[in-house]
C-alpha positions, 0 to 999 in steps of 0.5 A: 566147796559147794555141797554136791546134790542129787535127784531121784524120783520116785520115792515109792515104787509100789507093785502087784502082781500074782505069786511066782510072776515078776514086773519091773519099774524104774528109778531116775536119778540125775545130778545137777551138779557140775562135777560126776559122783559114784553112788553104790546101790544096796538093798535093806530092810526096814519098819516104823517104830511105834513113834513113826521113825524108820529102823533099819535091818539087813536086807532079807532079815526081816519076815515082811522083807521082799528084798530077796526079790529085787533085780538091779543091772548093777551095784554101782552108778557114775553120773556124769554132770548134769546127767540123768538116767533110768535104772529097772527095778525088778521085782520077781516074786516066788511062788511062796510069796505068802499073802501079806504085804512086804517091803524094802529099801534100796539106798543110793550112797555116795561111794568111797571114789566120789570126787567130794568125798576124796576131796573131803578127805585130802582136806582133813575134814573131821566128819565127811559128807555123804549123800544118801537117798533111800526109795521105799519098795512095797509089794502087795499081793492082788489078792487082798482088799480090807483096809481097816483103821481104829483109834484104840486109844487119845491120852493125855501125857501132861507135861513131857519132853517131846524132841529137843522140848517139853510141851504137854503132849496128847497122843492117839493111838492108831491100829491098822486091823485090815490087810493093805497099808493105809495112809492116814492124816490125822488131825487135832481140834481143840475147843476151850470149854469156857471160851468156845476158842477153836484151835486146830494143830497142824496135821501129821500124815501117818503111814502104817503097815497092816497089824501095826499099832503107832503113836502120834503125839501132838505138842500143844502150843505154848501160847495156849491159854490154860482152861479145861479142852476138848480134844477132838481127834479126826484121823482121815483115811481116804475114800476107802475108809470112814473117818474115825474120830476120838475125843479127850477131854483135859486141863491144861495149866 
């Protein structure tokens, strides 16, 4: 049975607009396949750990959460085959919103009565399938205006395990000090100190929320030659905030 899919853009929405007043945007959703799906829709709660990964909450139980505030026409959709539709999202702020940034989630899960999942089902299979998407929510007040990033730390972890791996790993450390959510790429440049060989790792983008401190760690490659490095990380934020730059120097064996 082929796996079913579906499509759904944006990922982001991203509103603004004064306390106590509202707007509304629009979430599309279509399936490719040849057969309809159910998919429920629920609101949650959510943050990056210090490593990046998301962790998930009840909706409105976290302090940044704007989930109280989101509008849906229904908790539920039928997509027919090949269909596409448009969903509103509204978002109704109160008046005593605060001035801080806030967010939520709102997931589109395949329900107990999709056709793949009672077919799933009626086959006996031991763990069944489901889709699920999830579309990131943010709020922002109009008021605020600093963006602010700093490199508070570049360390060298040696050798440690890093996913299903060990590899020497270096990490930086970021702190977004200002009040919007900033979106950095952050980039590792390394320079043999005997050879003058450059190598340059692939970059990591880096979402952060204000106040929030994360840990970017980069595995070094296993083909790299061991000698005495310079590290240099370059964390670019965009035309809103100068590059901020640190350096490490370390062996690697």
């Amino acid at each position: 049975m082929a796996q079913p899919s579906v499509s759904v853009a944006p990922s982001r929405l991203f509103y603004s607009f004064p306390a106590g007043q509202s707007s509304t945007q629009e979430i599309r959703i279509s399936n490719p396949g040849k057969t309809s799906m159910v998919f429920s829709i629920t609101l949650a709660d959510w943050y990056r750990d210090s490593l990046g990964d998301k962790q998930y909450s009840k909706a409105n139980t976290l302090k940044h959460s704007c989930a109280s505030w989101i509008e849906l026409p229904y908790s539920s959709i039928v997509l027919q085959a090949g269909e596409e539709r448009s969903i509103p999202v509204k978002l109704a702020s109160t008046r005593d919103a605060g001035n801080i940034v806030r967010n939520a989630m709102i997931f589109f899960t395949q329900a107990e009565d999709d056709e793949s999942i009672r077919s799933q089902k009626k086959l006996g299979a031991s763990m069944i399938i489901r889709l699920e998407v999830g579309v990131h929510i943010y709020y922002t007040p109009p008021s605020l205006s600093k963006k602010s990033l700093e490199v508070i730390d570049f360390r060298d972890k040696g050798v440690t395990k890093l996913g299903d791996s060990t590899k020497h790993v270096l990490e930086v450390v970021l702190h977004n000090t200002g009040e919007l959510m900033t979106e950095s790429m952050v980039k590792l440049e390394l320079t043999n100190q005997q050879t003058a060989e450059e190598i340059k790792l692939e970059p990591q983008p880096v979402p952060m929320m204000p106040g929030v401190k994360r840990v970017i760690r980069f595995g070094l490659p296993a083909t790299l030659k061991p000698g005495n490095y310079l590290g240099v990380a370059i964390v670019d934020n965009g035309p809103d905030i100068p590059l901020r730059i640190g350096e490490l120097e370390f062996d690697h064996k």
